[in-house]
C-alpha positions, 0 to 999 in steps of 0.5 A: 320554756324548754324543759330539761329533766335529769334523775341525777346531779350531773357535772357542772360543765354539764349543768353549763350548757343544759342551763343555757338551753332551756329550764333545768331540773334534778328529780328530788329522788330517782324512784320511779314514782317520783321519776314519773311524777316529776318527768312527766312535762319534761322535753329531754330527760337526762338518764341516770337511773331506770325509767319507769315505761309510763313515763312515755304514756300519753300526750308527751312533748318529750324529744328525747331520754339521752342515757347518761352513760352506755347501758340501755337497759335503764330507759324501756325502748319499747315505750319510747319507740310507741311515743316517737321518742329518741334514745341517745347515749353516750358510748364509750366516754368511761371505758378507760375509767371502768377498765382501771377500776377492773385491775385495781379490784383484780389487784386488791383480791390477789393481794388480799388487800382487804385482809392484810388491812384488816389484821393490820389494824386489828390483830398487828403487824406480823399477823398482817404480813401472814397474810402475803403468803397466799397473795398471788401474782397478777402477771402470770394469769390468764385474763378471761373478758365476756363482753367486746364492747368499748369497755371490754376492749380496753380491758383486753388491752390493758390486760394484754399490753400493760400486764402481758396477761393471756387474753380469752375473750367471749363476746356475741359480736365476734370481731377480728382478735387483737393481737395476743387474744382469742376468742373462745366459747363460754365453757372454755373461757370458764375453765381457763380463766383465773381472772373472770371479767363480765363486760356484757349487756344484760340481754335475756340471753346474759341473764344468769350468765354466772350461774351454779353450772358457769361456777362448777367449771371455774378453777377454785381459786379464779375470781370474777369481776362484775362491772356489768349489770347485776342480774347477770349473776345468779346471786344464789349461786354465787353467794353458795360456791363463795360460801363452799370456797369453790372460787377464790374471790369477786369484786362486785360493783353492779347488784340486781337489787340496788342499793345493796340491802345492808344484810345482804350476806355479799357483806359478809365475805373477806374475799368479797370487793363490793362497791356501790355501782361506781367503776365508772365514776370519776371527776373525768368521767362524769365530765365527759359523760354530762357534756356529752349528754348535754351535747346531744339534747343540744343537737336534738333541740337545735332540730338535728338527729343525736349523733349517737342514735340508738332507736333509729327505728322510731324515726318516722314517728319522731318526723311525724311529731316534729317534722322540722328535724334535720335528717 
């Protein structure tokens, strides 16, 4: 029997149609220990956490690892191209919801959310109400977005159009500017941006991106909103300017160390937002992130292509192991 592995619990709509293609099972944790362990005779791999690259070693009937999500940094491509196994995901399908969860922690730290709860529920009212005098604006800002994928998009335009905000964008790939946007080097971008919204792959080159010098130039009271990965901010640094008051704030969503270690001093700032990698969760997202995994280990077993086929570099290897495939 076909043999469908997934990291994680995924939607029932989802589960659905999984079950209707073969033997469904969930990994009993989501380390890589167990993942290899458990994944090891699997035919597609549903993926939502970091595959560990000998999950891919050896003799495998494995057809595909269909990403869960967009980022591919949780499955090791180059393990999976040495196999002959094709990558899929599902682009695209949350960047509506990550890009509300960028304005509602945008919002949240120039209201200050954190501490007027806080003082309201333990010092009272009018001690709470002082805490408004510093709150700030969001319509007046300037809206800097490193990254122009789908995710930083959306974002540019709800920035744009819903809070008629200046838009600076910084992206690898520069394509044509939206209307009321432009695109600007890292250092302008830096400088000019009250609200600062890290959208972009981890590659080598975004690794570090935030660090003590990227810091220096941002105004002291601009916040950064990290939606991406963790490592793209070198924690060091940024834990120091927040210690020093050189930035007014961060929500955090992504960490290189995931989960976030319960001492980690991120913990200890009020005017820290941290939340545990969930910017793009919802009921609606998770729907339409399983069904379109499901929907692509269906096209995979059925004898087609993934329509959203991020390897396509492996495909005569994947020809060589399954030559009945539709191309």
């Amino acid at each position: 029997m076909t043999d469908i592995f997934s990291t994680h619990n995924l939607h029932p709509e989802a589960v659905e149609i999984l079950k209707g293609l073969g033997r469904l099972r969930f990994a009993s944790a989501p380390d890589p220990d167990t993942l290899l362990k458990e994944g090891r005779d699997a035919d597609i791999l549903i993926v939502r956490a970091p595959l560990p690259p000998a999950l891919f070693d050896g003799p495998t009937k494995l057809r595909a690892a269909i990403r869960h999500g967009a980022g591919l940094d949780m499955v090791p491509m180059d393990a999976a191209n040495r196999a002959g196994v094709l990558v899929a995901n599902t682009p695209g399908v949350n960047a509506a919801t990550v890009a509300e969860y960028v304005f509602f922690a945008a919002m949240a730290l120039l209201r200050r959310f954190r501490m007027v709860e806080r003082d309201l529920r333990t010092e009272g009212w009018t001690t709470a109400r002082r805490q408004t005098d510093h709150a700030r604006d969001l319509g007046d800002l300037t809206l800097g977005v490193v990254g122009f994928g789908n995710i930083g998009q959306r974002v540019c335009e709800i920035g744009r159009q819903g809070f008629g905000l200046d838009v600076l964008v910084h992206s690898r790939s520069r394509r044509e500017a939206p209307a009321g946007t432009r695109f600007v080097e890292l250092d302008e971008i830096a400088a000019e941006a009250d609200i600062l919204v890290l959208c972009c792959p981890l590659a080598e080159e975004t690794r570090g991106l935030v660090n003590a010098s990227l810091l220096a130039r941002m105004k002291p009271d601009a916040i950064i909103i990290n939606i991406a990965r963790g490592a793209v901010i070198d924690d060091a640094a940024m834990i120091a300017a927040l210690r020093d008051g050189r930035i007014g704030g961060a929500a955090l969503d992504v960490f290189a160390q995931q989960p976030l270690p319960a001492d980690h001093p991120y913990l200890t700032f009020d005017n820290v937002i941290v939340t545990p990698h969930m910017a793009g969760i919802t009921e609606g997202s998770m729907r339409r992130m399983g069904v379109g995994a499901a929907e692509e280990a269906e096209r995979v077993l059925s004898g087609r292509l993934p329509l959203n086929f991020c390897n396509p570099e492996v495909l005569d290897a994947y020809l060589e192991r399954f030559p009945d495939t539709e191309t």
